[in-house]
C-alpha positions in Angstrom: 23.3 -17.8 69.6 25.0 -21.3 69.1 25.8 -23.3 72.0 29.8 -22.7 73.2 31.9 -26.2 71.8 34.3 -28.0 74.3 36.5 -30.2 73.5 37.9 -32.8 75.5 41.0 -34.8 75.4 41.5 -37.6 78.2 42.1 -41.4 77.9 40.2 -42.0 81.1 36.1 -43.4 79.6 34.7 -42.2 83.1 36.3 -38.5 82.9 34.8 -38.0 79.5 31.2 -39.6 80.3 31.5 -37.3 83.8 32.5 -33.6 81.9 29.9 -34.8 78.8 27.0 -35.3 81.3 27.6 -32.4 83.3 28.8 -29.9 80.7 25.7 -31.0 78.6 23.3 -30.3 81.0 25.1 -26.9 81.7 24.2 -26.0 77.5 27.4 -26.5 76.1 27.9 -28.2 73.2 30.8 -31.7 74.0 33.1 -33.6 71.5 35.3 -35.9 73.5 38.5 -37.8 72.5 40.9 -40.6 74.0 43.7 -39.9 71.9 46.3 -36.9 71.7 46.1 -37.8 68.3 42.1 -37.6 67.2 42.1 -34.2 69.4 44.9 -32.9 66.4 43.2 -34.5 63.0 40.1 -32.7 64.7 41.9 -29.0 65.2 43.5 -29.4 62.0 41.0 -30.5 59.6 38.0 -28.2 61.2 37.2 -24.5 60.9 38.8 -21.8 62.7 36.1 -20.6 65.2 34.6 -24.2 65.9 36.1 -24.8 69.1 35.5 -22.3 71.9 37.5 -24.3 74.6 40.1 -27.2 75.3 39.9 -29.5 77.9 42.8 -31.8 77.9 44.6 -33.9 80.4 48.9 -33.3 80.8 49.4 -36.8 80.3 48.1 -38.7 77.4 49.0 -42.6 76.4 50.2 -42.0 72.9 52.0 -38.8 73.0 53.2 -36.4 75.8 50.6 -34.2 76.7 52.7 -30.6 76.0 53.4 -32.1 72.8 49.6 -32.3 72.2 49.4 -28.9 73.6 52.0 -27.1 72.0 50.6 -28.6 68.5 47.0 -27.7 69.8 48.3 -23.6 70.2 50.2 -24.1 66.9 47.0 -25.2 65.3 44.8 -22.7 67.3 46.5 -19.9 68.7 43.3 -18.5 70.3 42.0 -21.4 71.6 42.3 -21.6 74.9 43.4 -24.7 76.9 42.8 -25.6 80.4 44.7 -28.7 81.7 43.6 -31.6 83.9 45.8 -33.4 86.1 46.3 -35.3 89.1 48.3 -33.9 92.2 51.4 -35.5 91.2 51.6 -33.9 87.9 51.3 -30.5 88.7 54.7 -29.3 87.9 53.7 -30.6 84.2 50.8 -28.6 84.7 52.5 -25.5 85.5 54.6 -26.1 82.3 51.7 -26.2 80.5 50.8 -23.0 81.4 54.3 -21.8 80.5 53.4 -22.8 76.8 49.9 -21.2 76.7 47.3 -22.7 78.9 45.3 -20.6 80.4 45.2 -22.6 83.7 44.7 -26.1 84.9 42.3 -27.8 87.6 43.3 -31.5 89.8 41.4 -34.0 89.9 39.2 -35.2 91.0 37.2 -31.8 90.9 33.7 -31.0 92.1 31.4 -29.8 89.2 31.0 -26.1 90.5 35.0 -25.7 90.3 35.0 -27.3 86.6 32.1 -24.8 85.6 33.3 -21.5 87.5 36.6 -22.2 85.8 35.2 -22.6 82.6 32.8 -19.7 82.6 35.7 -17.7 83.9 38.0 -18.8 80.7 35.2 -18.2 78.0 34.6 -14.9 79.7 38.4 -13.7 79.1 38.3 -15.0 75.3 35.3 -13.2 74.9 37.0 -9.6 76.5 40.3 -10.6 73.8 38.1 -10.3 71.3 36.1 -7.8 71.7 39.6 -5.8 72.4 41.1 -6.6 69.9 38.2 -5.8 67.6 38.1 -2.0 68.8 42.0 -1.9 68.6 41.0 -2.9 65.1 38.7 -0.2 64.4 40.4 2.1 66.2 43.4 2.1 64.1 40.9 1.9 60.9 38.6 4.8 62.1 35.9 2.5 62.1 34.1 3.0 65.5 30.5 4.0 64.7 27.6 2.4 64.2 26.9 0.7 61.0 24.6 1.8 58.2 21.4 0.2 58.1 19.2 -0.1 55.1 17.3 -2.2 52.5 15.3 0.5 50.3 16.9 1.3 47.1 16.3 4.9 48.0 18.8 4.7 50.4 21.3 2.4 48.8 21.1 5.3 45.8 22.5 7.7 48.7 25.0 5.3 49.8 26.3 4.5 46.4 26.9 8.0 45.8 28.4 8.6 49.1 31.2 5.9 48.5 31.7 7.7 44.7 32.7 10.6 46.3 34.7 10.0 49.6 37.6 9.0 47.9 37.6 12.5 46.3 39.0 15.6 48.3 35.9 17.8 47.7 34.3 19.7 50.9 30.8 18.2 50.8 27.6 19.1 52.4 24.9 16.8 53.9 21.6 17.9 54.2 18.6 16.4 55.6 15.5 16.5 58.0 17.2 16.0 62.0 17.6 12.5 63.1 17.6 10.2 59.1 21.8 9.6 59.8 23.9 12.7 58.7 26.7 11.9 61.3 27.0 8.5 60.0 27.7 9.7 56.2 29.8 11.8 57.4 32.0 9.0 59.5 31.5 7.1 56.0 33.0 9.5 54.2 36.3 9.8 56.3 36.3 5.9 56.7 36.7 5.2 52.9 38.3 8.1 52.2 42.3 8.9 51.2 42.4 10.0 55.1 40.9 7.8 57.0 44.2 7.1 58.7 44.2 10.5 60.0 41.3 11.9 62.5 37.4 12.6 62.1 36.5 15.5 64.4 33.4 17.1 64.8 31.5 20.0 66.7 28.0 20.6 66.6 27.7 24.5 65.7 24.3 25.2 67.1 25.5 24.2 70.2 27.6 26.4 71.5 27.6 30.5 71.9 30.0 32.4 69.6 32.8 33.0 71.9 32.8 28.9 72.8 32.7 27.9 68.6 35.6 30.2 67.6 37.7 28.8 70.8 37.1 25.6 70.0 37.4 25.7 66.5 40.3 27.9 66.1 42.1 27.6 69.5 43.8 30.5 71.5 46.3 31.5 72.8 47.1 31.7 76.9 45.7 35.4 77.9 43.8 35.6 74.4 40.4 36.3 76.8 39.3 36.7 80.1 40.0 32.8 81.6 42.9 31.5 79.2 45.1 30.6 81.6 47.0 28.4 78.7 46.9 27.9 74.8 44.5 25.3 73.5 44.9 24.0 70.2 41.6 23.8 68.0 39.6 21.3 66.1 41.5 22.7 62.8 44.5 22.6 63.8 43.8 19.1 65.6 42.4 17.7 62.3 45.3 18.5 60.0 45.7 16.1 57.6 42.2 14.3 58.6 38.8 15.8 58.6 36.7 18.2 59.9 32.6 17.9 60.4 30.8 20.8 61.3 27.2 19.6 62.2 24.4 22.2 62.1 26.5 24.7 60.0 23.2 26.7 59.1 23.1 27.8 63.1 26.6 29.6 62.9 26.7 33.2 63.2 27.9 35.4 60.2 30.8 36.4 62.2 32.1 32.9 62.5 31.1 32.0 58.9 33.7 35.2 57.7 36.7 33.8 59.4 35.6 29.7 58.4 35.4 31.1 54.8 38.9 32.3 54.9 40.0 29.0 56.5 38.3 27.2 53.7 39.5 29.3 50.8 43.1 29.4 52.1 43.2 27.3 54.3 45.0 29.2 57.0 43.4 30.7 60.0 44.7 32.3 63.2 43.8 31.2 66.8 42.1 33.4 69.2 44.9 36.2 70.0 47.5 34.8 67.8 48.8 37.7 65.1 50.4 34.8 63.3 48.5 32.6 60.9 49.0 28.7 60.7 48.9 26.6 58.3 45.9 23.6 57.7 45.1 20.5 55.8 41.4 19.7 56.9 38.7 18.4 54.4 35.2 20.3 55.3 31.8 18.3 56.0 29.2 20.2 56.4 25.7 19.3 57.8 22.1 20.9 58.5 18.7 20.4 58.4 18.0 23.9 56.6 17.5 25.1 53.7 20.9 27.1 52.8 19.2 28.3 50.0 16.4 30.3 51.9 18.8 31.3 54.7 20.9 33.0 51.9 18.0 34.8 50.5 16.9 36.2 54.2 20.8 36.7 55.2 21.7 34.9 57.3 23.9 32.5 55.4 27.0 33.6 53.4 26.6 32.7 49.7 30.5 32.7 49.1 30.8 30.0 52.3 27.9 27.8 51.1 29.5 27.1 47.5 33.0 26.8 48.9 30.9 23.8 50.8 28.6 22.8 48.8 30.9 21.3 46.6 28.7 18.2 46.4 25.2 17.4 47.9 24.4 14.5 49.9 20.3 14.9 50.6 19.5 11.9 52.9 15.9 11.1 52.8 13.4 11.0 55.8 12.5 7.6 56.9 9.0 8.3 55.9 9.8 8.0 52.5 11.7 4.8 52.8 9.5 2.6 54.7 11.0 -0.6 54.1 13.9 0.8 56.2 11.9 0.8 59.2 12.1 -3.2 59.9 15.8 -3.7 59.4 16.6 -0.5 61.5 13.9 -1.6 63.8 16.0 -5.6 64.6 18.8 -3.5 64.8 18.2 -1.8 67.5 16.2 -4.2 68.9 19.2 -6.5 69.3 21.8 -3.4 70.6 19.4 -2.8 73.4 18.7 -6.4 74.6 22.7 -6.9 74.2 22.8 -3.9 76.2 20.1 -4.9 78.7 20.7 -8.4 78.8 17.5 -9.1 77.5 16.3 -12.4 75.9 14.2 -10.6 73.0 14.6 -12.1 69.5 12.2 -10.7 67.5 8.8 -8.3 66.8 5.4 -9.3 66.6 4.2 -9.1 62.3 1.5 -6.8 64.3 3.9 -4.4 66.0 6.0 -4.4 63.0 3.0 -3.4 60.9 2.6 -0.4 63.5 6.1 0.4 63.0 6.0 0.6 58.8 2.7 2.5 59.2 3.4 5.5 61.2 5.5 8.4 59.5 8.2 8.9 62.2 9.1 12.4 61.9 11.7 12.2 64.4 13.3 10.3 61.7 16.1 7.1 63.2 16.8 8.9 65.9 13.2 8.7 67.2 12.9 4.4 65.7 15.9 3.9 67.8 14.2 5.6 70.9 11.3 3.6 70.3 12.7 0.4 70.1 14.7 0.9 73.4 11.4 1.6 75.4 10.2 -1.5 73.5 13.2 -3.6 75.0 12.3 -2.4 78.5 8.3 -2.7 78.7 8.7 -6.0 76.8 8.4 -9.4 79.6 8.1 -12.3 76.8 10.2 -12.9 74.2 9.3 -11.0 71.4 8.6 -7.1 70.8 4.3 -7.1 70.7 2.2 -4.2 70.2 1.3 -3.0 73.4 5.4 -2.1 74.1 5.1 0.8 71.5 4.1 4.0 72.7 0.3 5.2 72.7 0.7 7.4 69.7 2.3 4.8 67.7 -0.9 2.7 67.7 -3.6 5.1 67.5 -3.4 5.3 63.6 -7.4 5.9 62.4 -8.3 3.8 59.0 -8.1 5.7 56.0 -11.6 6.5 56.0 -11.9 8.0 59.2 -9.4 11.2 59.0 -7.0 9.7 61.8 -10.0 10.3 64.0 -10.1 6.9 65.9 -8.3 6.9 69.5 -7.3 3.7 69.0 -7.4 1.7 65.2 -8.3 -1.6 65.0 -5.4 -4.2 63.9 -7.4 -4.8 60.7 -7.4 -1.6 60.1 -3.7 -0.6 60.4 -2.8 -3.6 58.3 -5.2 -1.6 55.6 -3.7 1.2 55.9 -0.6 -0.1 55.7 -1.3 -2.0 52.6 -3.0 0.8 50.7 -0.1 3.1 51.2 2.7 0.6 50.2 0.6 -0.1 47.1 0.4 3.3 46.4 4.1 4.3 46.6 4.6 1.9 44.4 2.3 2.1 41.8 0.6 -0.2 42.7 3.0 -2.9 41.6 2.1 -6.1 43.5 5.1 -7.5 43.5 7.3 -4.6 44.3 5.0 -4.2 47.1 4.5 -8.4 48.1 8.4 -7.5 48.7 8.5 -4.2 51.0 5.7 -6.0 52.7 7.5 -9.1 53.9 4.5 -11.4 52.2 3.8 -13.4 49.1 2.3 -12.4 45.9 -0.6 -14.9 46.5 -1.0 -13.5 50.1 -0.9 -9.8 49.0 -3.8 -10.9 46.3 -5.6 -12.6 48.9 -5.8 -9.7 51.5 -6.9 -7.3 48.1 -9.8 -9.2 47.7 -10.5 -9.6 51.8 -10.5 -5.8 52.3 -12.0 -5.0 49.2 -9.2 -2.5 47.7 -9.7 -1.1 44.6 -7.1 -1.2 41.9 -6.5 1.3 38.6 -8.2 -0.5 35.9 -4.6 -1.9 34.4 -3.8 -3.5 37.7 -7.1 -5.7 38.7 
């Protein structure tokens, strides 16, 4: 992360050398000027975001000092401004602060006051912005966690999943547990037609019959044994917005008759109610069954799955997208040392070998869980491979059967080379690509570990 910029504005040569030296050696990064004047050309010609702070004195030789403040907040509105001035100035201080400052110090000041001041006003900016960023997404529906991905695999997905969210079609999302079904299904709503309406969502396998009906249809007060007052439901509190049912292959066929009626006419009556009301919810659905089968044995409605299954989103398992696995991998490396605090900026090329190699079959969900115990066993500044769990790094060559407690490096990096080459075809440059190496060193290692290549590719 760059270095925060302060700017300083006073006609007094020993102020400016005292705040550079000290500000300096405190990381910050300085600019200084002695005129009202080369503080404005600065704001004006620069770019919005290269200033993090204004240190400016209230009286300046060539123009009044509010007048350089008042055209500094026209110039930068966000910037924020603390004022110098000595003790018989203070009343043009407090004006100051009338006009936008943010607060002003007297001089002479110690160094600690200057600094804890300073920290203080970065902190604050920093809070208005991050504020005003989740007001932002609030109001856009855009609260969850970005989609992470470089494999064209994925990006196919993706593609198809913005085709069809502007579309009002109920559409169901299928997929191993843990490779991102909740995120499509944010994605949908965010770039769909009702994005400015809400996203619900209830996770069907979680909850006993009696619970998912309440909460999906509502009831009214008395309805049951406990009702001491109505309750509205997720349909009727996602009118006009939409509705995802997670784990839809776990409800019961009870609840999937009266859903089906909701879907097909889309009216539904709350727990108790003899009146029916009246709903405008698009349906995503999600599991990590097969529908198909569960028809077969019974225990899925046919009629409910094609009222859903409008359209098929199948999101592959990470396993088959292994050049996923380092961009997901520095994501969630950097959430958790944000999170933690932690100074960790990258992973070892031998841990993220590890990391490509082993199948995951707990999907994102269990990457993401890695890389968190990763952040926490890690002391130096980068993720190495003794911070991954045990069974992680205990991938046997290819000639061993997975027999070996614990591989060699050399020959993980085989294995790992061998399989990329082999999903994809053996192309070397496809596979220079996923590995994060050049053509020259992919050749290189060929020849080292002595793989053998269909006759068309030596």
């Amino acid at each position: 992360m760059p270095p925060k910029r302060i700017l300083i504005c006073d006609d007094e040569e020993e102020i400016l050398r005292y705040l550079g030296k000290i500000l300096i050696s405190q990381g910050y990064g300085v600019e200084s000027f002695s005129r009202g004047a080369q503080l404005l050309r600065r704001l004006e010609t620069g770019d919005e975001g290269d200033a993090d702070l204004l240190l400016q004195d209230v009286r300046m030789p060539d123009m009044d000092g509010v007048t350089v403040l008042r055209e500094a907040k026209r110039l930068r509105p966000s910037l924020p401004v603390i004022i110098m001035t000595a003790f018989g100035t203070i009343d043009d201080a407090v004006g100051a602060i009338r006009l936008g400052a943010y607060d002003y110090v007297t001089k002479p000041f110690p160094k600690e006051k200057i600094l804890a001041l300073l920290e203080k006003a970065l902190e604050r900016e920093v809070l208005i912005r991050e504020n005003r960023a989740l007001r932002e997404e609030l109001i856009k529906g855009r609260t969850t966690s970005p989609i992470i991905f470089r494999s064209s695999r994925f990006k196919e997905l993706y593609d198809l999943t913005l085709q069809v969210a502007g579309s009002d079609a109920n559409i169901l999302i299928t997929g191993e547990s843990g490779t991102g079904k909740e995120l499509i299904a944010a994605a949908l709503h965010q770039h769909s037609p009702r994005n400015g309406k809400r996203l619900l969502s209830i996770n069907c396998a979680a909850l006993t019959d009696t619970l998912l009906e309440s909460q999906l249809f509502g009831h009214l007060r008395g309805a049951f044994t406990g009702a001491v007052e109505s309750r509205k439901g997720l349909l009727e509190e996602a009118h006009g917005g939409t509705l995802f049912l997670d784990e839809i292959g776990d409800m019961s066929p009870a609840i999937q008759a009266k859903l089906l009626r909701v879907v097909q006419e889309r009216e539904f009556l709350p727990v108790g109610a003899t009146r029916p009301k009246v709903v405008d919810v698009r349906f995503l659905a999600a599991t990590n069954k097969e529908l198909e089968q569960e028809i077969r044995n019974g225990r899925f409605r046919e009629d409910l799955y094609y009222r859903l299954n409008v359209i098929t989103l199948q999101l592959p398992p990470l396993r088959e997208r292994p050049e996923d696995v380092e961009p997901l991998a520095r994501h969630f490396l950097e959430r958790s040392a944000r999170r933690m605090n932690r100074e960790i900026v990258g992973i070892h090329p031998m841990a993220l070998t590890i990391l490509e190699s082993y199948p995951w079959p707990g999907n994102v969900r269990e990457l993401e869980n890695v890389m968190e115990r990763a952040v926490i066993l890690t002391r130096g500044g980068e993720i190495e491979s003794g911070a991954l769990p045990l069974k992680l790094s205990t991938l046997g060559s290819p000639d061993s059967g997975g027999d070996d407690l614990l591989a060699s490096l050399e020959s993980v990096e085989l294995a790992h080379i061998r399989r990329i080459l082999d999903r994809t075809g053996f192309h070397k440059s496809r596979s220079s690509e996923i590995l994060g190496i050049s053509r020259k060193t992919l050749d290189r290692k060929i020849a080292e570990y002595g793989i053998r290549l269909p006759c068309n590719q030596e």
